[in-house]
N, C-alpha and C positions, 0 to 999 in steps of 0.2 A: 695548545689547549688553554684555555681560560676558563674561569670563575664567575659565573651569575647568579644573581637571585637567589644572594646571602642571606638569609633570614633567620629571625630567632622569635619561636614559637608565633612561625606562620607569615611572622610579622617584620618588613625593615626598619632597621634602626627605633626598635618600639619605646617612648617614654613613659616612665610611670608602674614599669611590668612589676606585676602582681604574684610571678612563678616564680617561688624558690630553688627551684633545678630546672631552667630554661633549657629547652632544647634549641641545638644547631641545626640549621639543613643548607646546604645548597647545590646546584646543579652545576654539570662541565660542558662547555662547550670544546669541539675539535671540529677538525678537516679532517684525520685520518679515521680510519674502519675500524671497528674491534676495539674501540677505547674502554678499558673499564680502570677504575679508580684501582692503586696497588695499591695507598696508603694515605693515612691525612696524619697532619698534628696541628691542634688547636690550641691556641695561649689565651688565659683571658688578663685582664689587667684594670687596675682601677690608678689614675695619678703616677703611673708609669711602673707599677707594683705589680710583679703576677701575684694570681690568686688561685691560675689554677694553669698548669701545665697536663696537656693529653699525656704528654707524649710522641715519640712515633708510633702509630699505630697501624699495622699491617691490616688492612681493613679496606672493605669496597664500600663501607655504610657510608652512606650521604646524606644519609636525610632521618631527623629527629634525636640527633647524639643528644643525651644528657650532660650537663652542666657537671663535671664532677670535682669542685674542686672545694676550696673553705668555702662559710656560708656568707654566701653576700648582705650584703650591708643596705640597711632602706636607706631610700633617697640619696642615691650615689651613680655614678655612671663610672659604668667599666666599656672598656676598651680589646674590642674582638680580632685575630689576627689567627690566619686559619692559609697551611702550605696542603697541598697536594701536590703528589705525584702519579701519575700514569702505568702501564702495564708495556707504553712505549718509550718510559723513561721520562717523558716531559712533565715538567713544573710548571707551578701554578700557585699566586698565592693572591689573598683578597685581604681587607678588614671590613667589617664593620661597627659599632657601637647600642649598647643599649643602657638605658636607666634604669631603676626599680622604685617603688613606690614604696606605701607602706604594709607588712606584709602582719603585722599585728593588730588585730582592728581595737583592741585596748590602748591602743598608740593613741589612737586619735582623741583629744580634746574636744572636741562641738556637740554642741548639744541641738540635737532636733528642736526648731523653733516653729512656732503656730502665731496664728491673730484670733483678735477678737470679733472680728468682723457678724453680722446673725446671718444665722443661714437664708435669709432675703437676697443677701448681697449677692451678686453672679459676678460682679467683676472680678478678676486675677489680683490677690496679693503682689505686693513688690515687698523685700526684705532688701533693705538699704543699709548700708556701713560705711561710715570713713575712716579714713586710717593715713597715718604719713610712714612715709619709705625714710628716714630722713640719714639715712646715710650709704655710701657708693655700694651698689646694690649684683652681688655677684649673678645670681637664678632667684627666682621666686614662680613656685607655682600653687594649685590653688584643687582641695579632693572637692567634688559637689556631688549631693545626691536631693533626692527629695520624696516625700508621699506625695505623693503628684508629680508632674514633668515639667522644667526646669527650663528657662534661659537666662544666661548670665550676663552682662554689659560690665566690663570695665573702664571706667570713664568714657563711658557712653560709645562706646565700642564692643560687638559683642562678642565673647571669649566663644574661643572652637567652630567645626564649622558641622557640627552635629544639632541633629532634632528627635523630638520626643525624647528627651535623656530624662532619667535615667534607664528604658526600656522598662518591658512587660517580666514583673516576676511576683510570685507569691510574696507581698513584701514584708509579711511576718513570719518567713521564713531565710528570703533571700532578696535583697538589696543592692543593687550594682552601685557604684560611685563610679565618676569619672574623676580621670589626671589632667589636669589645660598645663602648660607651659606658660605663664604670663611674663616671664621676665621683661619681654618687649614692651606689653602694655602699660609699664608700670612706672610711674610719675613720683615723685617727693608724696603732692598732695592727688591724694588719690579715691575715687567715691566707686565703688561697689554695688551692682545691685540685682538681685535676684527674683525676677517674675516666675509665681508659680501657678499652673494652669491644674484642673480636676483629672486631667488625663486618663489612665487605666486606674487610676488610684478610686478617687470618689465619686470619677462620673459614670454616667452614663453605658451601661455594656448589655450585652447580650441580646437576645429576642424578645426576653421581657423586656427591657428598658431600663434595669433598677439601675439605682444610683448608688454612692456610700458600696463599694463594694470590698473594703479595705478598710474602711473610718469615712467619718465625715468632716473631716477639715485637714487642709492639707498643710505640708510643714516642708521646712526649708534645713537643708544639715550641710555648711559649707567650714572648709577650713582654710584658710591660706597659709603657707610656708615660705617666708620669705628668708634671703641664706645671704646674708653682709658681707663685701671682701675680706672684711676684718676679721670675719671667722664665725661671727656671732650670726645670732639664729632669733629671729623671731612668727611668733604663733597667732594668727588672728582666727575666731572660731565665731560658729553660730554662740548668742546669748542673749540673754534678756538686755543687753544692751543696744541689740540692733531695732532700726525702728520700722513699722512695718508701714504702707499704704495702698488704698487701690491706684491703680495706674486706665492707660489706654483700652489695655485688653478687660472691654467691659460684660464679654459674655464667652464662653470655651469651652465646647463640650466634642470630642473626638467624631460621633453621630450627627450632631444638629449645625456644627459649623462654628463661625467665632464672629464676633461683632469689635469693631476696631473703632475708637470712636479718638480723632488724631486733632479734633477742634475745641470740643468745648467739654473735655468727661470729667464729669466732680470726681474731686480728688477727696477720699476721706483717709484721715490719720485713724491708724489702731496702735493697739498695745502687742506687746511681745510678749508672749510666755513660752515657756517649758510644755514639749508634747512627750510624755511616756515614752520611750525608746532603748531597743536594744542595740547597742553596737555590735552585739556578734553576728548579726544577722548583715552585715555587711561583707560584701564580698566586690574585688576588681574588677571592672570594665571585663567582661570573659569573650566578647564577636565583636566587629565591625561594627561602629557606631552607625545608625538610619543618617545618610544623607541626602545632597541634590545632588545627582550624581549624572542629570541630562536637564538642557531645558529646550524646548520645546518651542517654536514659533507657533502663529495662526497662523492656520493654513485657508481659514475659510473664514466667510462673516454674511449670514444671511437671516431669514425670517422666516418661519416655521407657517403653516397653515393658520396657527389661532396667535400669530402676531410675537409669538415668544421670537428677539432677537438673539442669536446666537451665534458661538464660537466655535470652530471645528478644530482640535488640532491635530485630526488624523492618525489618530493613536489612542487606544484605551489603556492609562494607567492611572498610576499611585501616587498624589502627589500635590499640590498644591499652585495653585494659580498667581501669579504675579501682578499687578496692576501699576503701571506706570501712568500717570494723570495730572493734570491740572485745574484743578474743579474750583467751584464756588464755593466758599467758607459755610458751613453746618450742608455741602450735598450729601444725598446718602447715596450710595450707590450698594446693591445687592448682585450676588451671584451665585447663583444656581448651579448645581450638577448632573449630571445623567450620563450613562454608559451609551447609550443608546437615543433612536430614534423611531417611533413607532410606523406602524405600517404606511402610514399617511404623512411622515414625516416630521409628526409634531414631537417635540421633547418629551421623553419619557422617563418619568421619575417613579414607575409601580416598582422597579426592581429594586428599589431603596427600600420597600416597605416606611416604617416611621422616621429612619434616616432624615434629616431635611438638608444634608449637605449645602450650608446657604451659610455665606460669608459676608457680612453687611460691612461698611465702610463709611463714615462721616470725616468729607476731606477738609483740609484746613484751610484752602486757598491758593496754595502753594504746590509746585512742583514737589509730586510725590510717588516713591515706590512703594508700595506697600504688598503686602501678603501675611497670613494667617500664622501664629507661634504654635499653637497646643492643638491643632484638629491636621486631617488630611482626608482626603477626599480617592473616591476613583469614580475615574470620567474620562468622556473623550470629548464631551459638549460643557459648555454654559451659557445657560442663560444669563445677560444683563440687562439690568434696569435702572435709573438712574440719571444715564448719558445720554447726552444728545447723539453723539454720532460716533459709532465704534470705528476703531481701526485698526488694521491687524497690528501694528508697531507695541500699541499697548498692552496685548496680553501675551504673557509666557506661562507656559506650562513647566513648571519645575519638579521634574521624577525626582519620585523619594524611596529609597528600600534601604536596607541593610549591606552595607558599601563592600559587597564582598569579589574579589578578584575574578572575572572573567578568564577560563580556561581552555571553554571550549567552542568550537564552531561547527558548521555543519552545513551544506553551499550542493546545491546540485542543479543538472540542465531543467530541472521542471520547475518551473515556479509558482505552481498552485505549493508545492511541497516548500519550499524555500519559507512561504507566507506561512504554510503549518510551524516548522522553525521557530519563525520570529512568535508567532502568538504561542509557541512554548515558552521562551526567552523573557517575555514579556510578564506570562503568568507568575514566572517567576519571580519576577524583578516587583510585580506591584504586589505579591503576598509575603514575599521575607520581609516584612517590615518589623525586626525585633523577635520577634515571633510565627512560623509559618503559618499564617493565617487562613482561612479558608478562602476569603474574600474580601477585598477592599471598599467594597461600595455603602453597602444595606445595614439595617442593625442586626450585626454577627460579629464580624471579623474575629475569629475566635481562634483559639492553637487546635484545630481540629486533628486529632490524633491521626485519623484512618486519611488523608489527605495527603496528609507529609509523606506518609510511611508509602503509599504508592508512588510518590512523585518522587523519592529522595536519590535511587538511581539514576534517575533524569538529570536531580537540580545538580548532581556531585560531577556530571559531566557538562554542565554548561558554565558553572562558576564552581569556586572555592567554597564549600561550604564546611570545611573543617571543623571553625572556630563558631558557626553560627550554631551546625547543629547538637557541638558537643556544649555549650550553654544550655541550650534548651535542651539536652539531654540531664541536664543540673536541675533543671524547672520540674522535671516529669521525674526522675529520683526522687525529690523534696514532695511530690502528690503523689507518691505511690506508697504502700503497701503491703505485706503479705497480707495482713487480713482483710482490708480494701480492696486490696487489688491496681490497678492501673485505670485513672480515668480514661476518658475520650476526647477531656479536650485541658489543654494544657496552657497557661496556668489553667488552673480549676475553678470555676466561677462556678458550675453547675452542679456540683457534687453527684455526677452521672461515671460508673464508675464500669469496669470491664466486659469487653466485647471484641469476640473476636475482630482482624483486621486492623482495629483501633487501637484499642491498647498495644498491640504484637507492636507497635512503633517503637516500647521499649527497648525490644529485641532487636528489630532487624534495623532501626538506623543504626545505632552502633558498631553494627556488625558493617555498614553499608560505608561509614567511614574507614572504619578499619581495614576494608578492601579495597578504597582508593587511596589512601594515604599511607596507608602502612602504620597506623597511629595506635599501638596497645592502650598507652594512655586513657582513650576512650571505652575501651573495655575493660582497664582496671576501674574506671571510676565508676561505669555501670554493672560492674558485675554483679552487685548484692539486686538493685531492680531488675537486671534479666531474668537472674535467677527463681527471684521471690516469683515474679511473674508465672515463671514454668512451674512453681508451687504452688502458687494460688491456684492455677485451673486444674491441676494435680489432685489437692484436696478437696473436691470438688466434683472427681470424677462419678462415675456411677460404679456399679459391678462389674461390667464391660471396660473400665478402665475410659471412656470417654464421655467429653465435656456436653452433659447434652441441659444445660442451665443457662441461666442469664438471659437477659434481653438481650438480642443480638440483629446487627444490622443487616446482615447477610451481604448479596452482591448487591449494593445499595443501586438505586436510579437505574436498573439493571430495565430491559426492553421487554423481557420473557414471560412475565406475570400477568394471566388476566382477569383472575379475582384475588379478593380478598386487599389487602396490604404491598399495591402494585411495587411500593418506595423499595421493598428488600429485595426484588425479586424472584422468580421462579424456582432458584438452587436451595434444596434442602439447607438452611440455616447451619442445622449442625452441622452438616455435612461440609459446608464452608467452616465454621469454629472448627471442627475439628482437624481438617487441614490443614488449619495456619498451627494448631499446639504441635502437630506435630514438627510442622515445618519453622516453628521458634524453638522446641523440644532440640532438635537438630543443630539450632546456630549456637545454644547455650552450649553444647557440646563440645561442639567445635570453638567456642568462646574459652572454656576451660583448658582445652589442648593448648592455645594459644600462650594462657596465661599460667599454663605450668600445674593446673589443677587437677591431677590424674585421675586419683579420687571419684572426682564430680563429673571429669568425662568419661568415668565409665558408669558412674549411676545414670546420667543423662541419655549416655547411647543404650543404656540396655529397658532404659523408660522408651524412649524412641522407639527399638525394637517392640516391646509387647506393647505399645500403642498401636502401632502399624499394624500387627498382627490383627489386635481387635479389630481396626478401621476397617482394616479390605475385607473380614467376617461381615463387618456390618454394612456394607454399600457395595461391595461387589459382587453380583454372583458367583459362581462357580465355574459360569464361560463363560464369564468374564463380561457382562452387562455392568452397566453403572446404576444407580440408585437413582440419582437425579441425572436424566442425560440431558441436560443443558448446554451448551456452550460452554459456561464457566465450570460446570461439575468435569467436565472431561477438560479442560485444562488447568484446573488445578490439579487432578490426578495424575496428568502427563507434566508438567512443568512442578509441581514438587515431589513426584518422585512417588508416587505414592499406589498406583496401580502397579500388581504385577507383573515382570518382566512379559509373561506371552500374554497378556491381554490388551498389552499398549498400542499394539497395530490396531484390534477392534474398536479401542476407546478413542485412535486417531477418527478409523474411516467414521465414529458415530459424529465425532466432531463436525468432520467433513461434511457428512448427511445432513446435519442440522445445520449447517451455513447454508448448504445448497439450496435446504428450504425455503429459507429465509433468501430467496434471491442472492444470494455473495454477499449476506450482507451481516452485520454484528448484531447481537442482541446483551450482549455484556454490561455488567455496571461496576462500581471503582474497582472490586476486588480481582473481577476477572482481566477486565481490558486490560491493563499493567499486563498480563503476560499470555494473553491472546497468540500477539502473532510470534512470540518466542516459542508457543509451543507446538505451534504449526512448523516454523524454520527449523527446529532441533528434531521434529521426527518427520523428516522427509516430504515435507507439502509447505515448502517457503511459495512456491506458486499460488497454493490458498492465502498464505500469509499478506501476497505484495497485491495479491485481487484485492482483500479488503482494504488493505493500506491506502491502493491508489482510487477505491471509489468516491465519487465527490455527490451522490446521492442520500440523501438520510435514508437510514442511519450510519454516519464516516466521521472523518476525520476531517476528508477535504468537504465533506459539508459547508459546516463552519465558513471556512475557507471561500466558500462559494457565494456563501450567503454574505461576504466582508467582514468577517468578525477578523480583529487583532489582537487578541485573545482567546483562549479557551475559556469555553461553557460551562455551568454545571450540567447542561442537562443535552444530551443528543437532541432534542427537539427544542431546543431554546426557543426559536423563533422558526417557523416554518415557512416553507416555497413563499405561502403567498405575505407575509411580512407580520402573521399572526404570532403573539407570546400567549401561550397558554397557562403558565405557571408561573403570573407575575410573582407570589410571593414566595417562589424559590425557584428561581430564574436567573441566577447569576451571569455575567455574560464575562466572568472575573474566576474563575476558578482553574486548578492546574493539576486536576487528578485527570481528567483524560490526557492530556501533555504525557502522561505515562509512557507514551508511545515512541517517548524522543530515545527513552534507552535500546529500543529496539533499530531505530536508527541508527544510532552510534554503532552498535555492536553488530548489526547484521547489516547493513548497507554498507555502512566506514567500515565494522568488520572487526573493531578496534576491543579487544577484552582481554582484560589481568589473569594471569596465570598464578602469579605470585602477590599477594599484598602491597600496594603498592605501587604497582606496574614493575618492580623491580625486572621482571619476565613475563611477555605478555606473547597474547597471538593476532594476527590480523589475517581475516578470514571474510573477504568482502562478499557481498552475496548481489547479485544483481536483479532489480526489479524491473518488471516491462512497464516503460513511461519514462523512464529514468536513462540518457543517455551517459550521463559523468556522475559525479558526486565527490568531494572534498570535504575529506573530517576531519581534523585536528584539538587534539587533548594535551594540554600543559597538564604534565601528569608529575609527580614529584620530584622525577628527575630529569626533566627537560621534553620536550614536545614530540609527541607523537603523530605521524603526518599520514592517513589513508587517502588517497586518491585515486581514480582510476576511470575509462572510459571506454564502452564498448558504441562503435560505428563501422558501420560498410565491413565488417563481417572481421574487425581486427578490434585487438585488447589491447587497452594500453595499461598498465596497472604500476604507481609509485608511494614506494614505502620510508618513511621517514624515521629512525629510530635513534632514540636518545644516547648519549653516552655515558658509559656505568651500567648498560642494561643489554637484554637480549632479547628477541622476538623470533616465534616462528611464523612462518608465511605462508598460507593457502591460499596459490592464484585461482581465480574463478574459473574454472572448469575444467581444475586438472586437480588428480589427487593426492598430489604428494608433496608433503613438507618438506619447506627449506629454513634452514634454522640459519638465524643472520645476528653479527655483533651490532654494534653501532654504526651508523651511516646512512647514506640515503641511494635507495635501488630502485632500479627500473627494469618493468617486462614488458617486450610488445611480442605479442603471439597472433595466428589466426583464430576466432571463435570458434568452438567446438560443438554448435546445437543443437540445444537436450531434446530428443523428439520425443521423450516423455512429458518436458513440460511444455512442450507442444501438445502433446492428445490432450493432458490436464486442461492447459489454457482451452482449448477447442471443446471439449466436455464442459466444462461448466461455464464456458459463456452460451452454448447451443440451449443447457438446460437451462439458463436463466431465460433466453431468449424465448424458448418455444411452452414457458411457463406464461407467457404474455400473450393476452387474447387477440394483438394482432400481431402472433410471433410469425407466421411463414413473407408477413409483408418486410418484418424486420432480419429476416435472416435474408433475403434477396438484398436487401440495401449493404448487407452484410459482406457479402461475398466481394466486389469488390474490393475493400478494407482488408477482408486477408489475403487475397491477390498480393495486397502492397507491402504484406509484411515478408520481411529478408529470411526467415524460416521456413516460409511457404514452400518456396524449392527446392527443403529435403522431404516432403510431405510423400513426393512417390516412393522413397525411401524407406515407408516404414508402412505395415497395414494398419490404416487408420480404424479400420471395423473393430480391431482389438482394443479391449480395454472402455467400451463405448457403452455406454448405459442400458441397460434391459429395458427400459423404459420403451413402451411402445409407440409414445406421439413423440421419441426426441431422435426413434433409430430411422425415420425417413430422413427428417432432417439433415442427421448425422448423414445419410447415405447422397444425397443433395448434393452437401456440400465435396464429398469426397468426386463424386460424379463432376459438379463445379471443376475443382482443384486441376483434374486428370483431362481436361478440355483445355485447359490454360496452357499457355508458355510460358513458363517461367524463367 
């Protein structure tokens, strides 16, 4: 047995931590079965001093121990040393180390500094200071924050390997600072200096454009702590001592791009003053600083139809372009961005709207690398102008997101699906940038509430999102309210304030952490926003006890609607609001249980109760009809719980009914798709579930896919068959709310889902899709890696199960029905297939009725028949009467009889 992936709050060997009761976690590896932890003891130590002894503690916890010992001490490093033992007697012991910062924001000395500069000027402040080290110098490191976003050089070398610092936050409420480590950088005589760009601060946001959205001048708050062998300590702080100037970066706006001017840019000297400033509004680094975290070669270099020269690098993301050059002294060179390529092939820049994502350059003569500080861009093209003659060596794409740990994967025989995968993966990676943004490209990029909150299942299986979304879960407490309510989009720029699906983000991330990580933390910190939330729309109600106020988005982009306000779609609005209160009504509940609130979990569950009451009064008949039978009205009803027990067969088959009409095909928008085909697979039609999954026609998934997208769209028809955008200005080809669909991946194909908080006990329950010969899912889950695999061929199953140690899983092999509950280790099943000739008539029923729905269905059902000939099912077909269960439909039962006629002619 051995000891990995030591961590303390989240994080290895963390400097600068900001948590006064850090938690431990880490995972065991073994070779033997059945391993669960019998006991840990954890020492902590500062300078070879404990400060806190566990103990032995009889205990299988692994993961998030509190800190319990005296209170630690800012700016010191303690020293971590942690024994376990096994359940087969084997030992194990690890260290590791962490620092703390300052954890009093009245500690801090600097005073927020500003220029004089008029607001004509667009070039970037530089705040410069010198200072001597002048004696043998033990650590030295350095807090920076800023009204605006930050880069630091120390002696012309630049500190950390983080951008856009210090992130997106309400900053007159809440303030991140960062911790550098500078001891290495640091000289006798040593020069300082801090470039600060408009960034989320005073430039440029939203779909209006406005500017100054925070203040209009931006300011610089640095401190340095340098610590002498001697013992001695000295302070260097922002003050009207430091002096300020413009520099290179002559233009920065996060939308329009940045202009770098590296030859000849007037330098003008300013004054330093005092900007207004609260220090309590600061708070520690809390996620994963935005890095470069890929970079990108050119994969391509050609000429568009109307002469635009450009870069391909085969990939749509988040991130910023590199230029390595040797040019002419005062050349300019420009570059352009775009996601895309219009029908005709030329560069298409409508999906930016007023965006001008354009990065200008004035080179110096000299061998030069350059790239952008304070903007970022999303693209998969640029245009250049400028150069004489491009070539691929020169340009790199360097990915930029929120540097958060890769967990999970996701691998199978089809590779239209593998490419769906990656363009989840991707949506991911190019919207966490600080903030879950909606989109990287166009003037938006906004913390769109209703966005996150559907994708956040997804994002907590593809990466760690722990620590990004329990920050932004600090953003959206600090803009919420009981009397307010819960904006829409986070930070708040828009002062647009409660709506179902949107808001409900307060509730269900939380809750969405708290199921993968095991992390209470997260719901002690939001419990007063969950709550307020379920009391805002509470207070609010009507006489009927439901929410039927506010503007509200309903199933947003949804396909179903064909008057009025197509944007919400077809599903009774409220009827959506009031699904989601009940179904946040329910997690605050169960949030309270957790946290010991008895009290509140029983006011909440018996609110739950006579809501639900009222709801099924108000939209369900009496046998059992739905109000709105949409797509999405009947799977919210079935996937949150919310029809009655014997009417969930009718509100399946309506479901059913209304796909079939719809050719097999989706008509859903954000609020529905997320749990579409969850609630097809949970009541007994995973067959309707993997037919829409696997169709690559619009409206799909593998649409997209088909059509070469490397990301997801906002919109199912982004770009249609023939290369037409119909909705350039909201048309994103950058969004990650349909991505929704990777949870249903994970957990219904990998099969992979928590039983217990955590995964401490989970189940793997793979479900098999036709298209799909194998499939490989793997989840680093909090306590070591969780491995689904499995493949069904030539009439045998191969199915392997990987499960952590400390933990337990039960196993449901695919097409048999009985659990097998397993400790730790790694298991293997090979069986023969057992096939379903029920989802054999399904499959045969509604691809016949989609077929013979098409006006030259009887040419296509002939080209047909061969094709099921070839399928390995076909020869239990005499097996079963196929007439049964076959549509009353009168132009589909010849067909239907056709083919059975076909079938019973063949050898099979």
């Amino acid at each position: 047995m051995k000891i990995y992936d030591f961590t303390i709050e989240y994080q290895r060997e963390p400097k600068g931590l900001g948590v006064k009761k850090p938690r431990f976690s880490w995972k065991l590896e073994s070779e033997e079965r059945n391993v669960l932890q019998a006991a840990y003891h954890l020492w902590v130590f500062s300078d070879g001093k404990p400060v806190w002894d566990s103990g032995r503690m009889d205990s299988a916890q692994s993961v998030l121990i509190p800190y319990g010992g005296l209170d630690l001490m800012e700016e010191t490093e303690y020293q971590v040393h942690l024994a376990v033992e096994d359940n087969h007697g084997s030992l194990a012991e690890a260290d590791t180390l962490f620092s703390t910062g300052i954890y009093e924001t009245a500690h801090f000395q600097a005073k927020m500094i500003t220029h004089d500069f008029s607001g004509e000027e667009t070039a970037c402040p530089v705040f410069c200071r010198s200072f001597t080290a002048a004696k043998p110098v033990e650590k030295a490191c350095l807090y920076a924050t800023a009204h605006g976003v930050y880069e630091i050089t120390l002696n012309g070398k630049r500190v950390g390997d983080a951008y856009m610092c210090p992130g997106w936050t309400d900053y007159h409420k809440r303030l991140q600072y960062q911790y550098y480590d500078i001891t290495d950088g640091l000289c006798s005589e040593n020069q300082l200096e801090m470039a600060v760009g408009n960034g989320w601060y005073k430039g440029i946001l939203s779909f209006d454009c406005k500017p100054d959205r925070y203040g209009n001048r931006v300011g610089a708050f640095a401190e340095i702590h340098i610590f002498y062998t001697d013992g001695s300590k000295e302070v260097i702080v922002t003050d009207t001592d430091w002096k300020v100037r413009t520099g290179q970066i002559r233009y920065s706006e996060i939308y329009m791009g940045e202009t770098l001017d590296t030859y000849d840019a007037e330098i003008k000297e300013g004054t330093v003053s005092e900007s207004p400033f609260d220090p309590s509004v600061l708070v520690p680094q809390e996620n994963e600083p935005v890095r470069v975290t890929e970079r990108i070669a050119a994969k391509k270099i050609f000429t568009d139809p109307k002469g635009n020269r450009l870069v391909d690098f085969g990939q749509n993301l988040t991130g910023l372009v590199e230029l390595k050059i040797k040019g002419e002294k005062g050349q300019k060179v420009t570059v352009r961005h775009a996601e895309v390529l219009d029908k005709d092939g030329v560069f298409y820049t409508e999906t930016l709207r007023t965006a001008k994502s354009t990065d200008t350059y004035i080179l110096n003569g000299e061998e030069q690398v350059l790239m952008p500080h304070f903007t970022f861009h999303g693209f998969r093209y640029i245009a250049v102008e400028g150069i004489e003659t491009l070539r691929a060596e020169m340009f790199t794409a360097c990915v930029m997101h929120s540097d958060m740990k890769k967990t999970g994967s996701f691998h199978c025989s089809n590779p239209a699906v593998n490419q769906l995968q990656s363009n989840i993966e991707w949506g991911l990676r190019d919207n966490f940038f600080d903030i879950p943004s909606d989109c990287p490209q166009r003037d938006e990029r906004l913390g769109w509430m209703g966005d996150a909150q559907v994708f956040s299942w997804t994002a907590a299986f593809n990466r760690n999102t722990a620590l990004f979304f329990s920050k932004w879960m600090k953003d959206v407490a600090a803009a919420s309210s009981l009397e307010k309510g819960v904006p829409h989009i986070v930070p708040d720029i828009q002062g647009t304030y409660s709506s179902a699906g949107w808001s409900d983000a307060a509730v269900i991330i939380p809750w969405v952490i708290y199921q993968t990580y095991g992390d209470e933390r997260i719901l002690e910190e939001s419990w007063k926003c969950m709550h307020e939330w379920v009391d805002y729309i509470h207070n609010r109600v009507n006489e009927d006890g439901l929410w039927m106020t506010n503007y509200q988005y309903g199933d947003w982009l949804a396909l179903d609607r064909e008057q009025g306000d197509k944007s919400v779609g077809a599903t009774d609005v409220y009827l959506v609001a009031n699904a989601y209160y009940l179904y946040v009504t329910s997690l605050v509940a169960q949030t309270a249980r957790v946290l010991g609130k008895e009290e509140d979990a029983e006011h909440y569950e018996e609110l739950y109760a006579k809501t639900l009451e009222s709801f099924r009064e108000e939209y369900y008949t009496s046998r059992g009809r739905i109000v709105s039978e949409t797509q999405t009205g009947c799977v919210l009803s079935l996937f949150f719980g919310l029809a009655r027990e014997q009417d969930r067969e009718k509100i399946l088959n309506t479901l059913v009914a209304n796909i079939e009409d719809h050719k097999n095909h989706l008509t859903t928008g954000f609020l529905g798709t997320p749990y579409l085909c969850h609630a097809l697979s949970d009541n007994g039609a995973h067959q309707m579930a993997s037919i829409l999954f696997m169709r690559d026609d619009f409206p799909s998934w593998l649409y997209a896919v088909k059509m070469g997208a490397t990301t997801i769209w906002e919109r199912w028809d982004a770009i249609m068959p023939d290369g037409t955008m119909l909705h350039p200005g909201l048309n994103s080809m950058n969004h990650y709310a349909y991505g929704s669909i990777g949870d249903w991946m994970y957990r219904k194909i990998g099969g992979i889902n928590q039983m217990e908080a955590g995964y401490r006990r989970f189940y793997v329950r793979p479900m098999f899709v036709q298209g799909i010969e194998e499939a490989r899912t793997e989840l680093e889950t909090p306590y070591g890696k969780i491995v689904s695999a499995w493949s069904c061929r030539n009439k045998k199953i191969h199915v392997e199960i990987q499960v952590p140690a400390n933990t337990s899983a039960v196993v449901y092999l695919p097409e048999k029905e009985e659990a097998i509950n397993v400790g730790s280790g790694t298991y293997a099943y090979d069986y023969a297939t057992e096939t379903s000739l029920k989802e054999l008539r399904f499959s045969l029923d509604n691809t016949l009725g989609e077929i013979m729905a098409e006006p030259l269905g009887k040419q296509m059902l002939d080209q047909m028949v061969p094709e099921l000939m070839a399928n390995p099912m076909i020869e239990y077909a005499k097996q079963m009467t196929l007439a049964e269960g076959i549509s009353s439909a009168p132009d589909i039962r010849p067909a239907y009889e056709a083919v059975i006629q076909a079938l019973n002619e063949q050898e099979v």
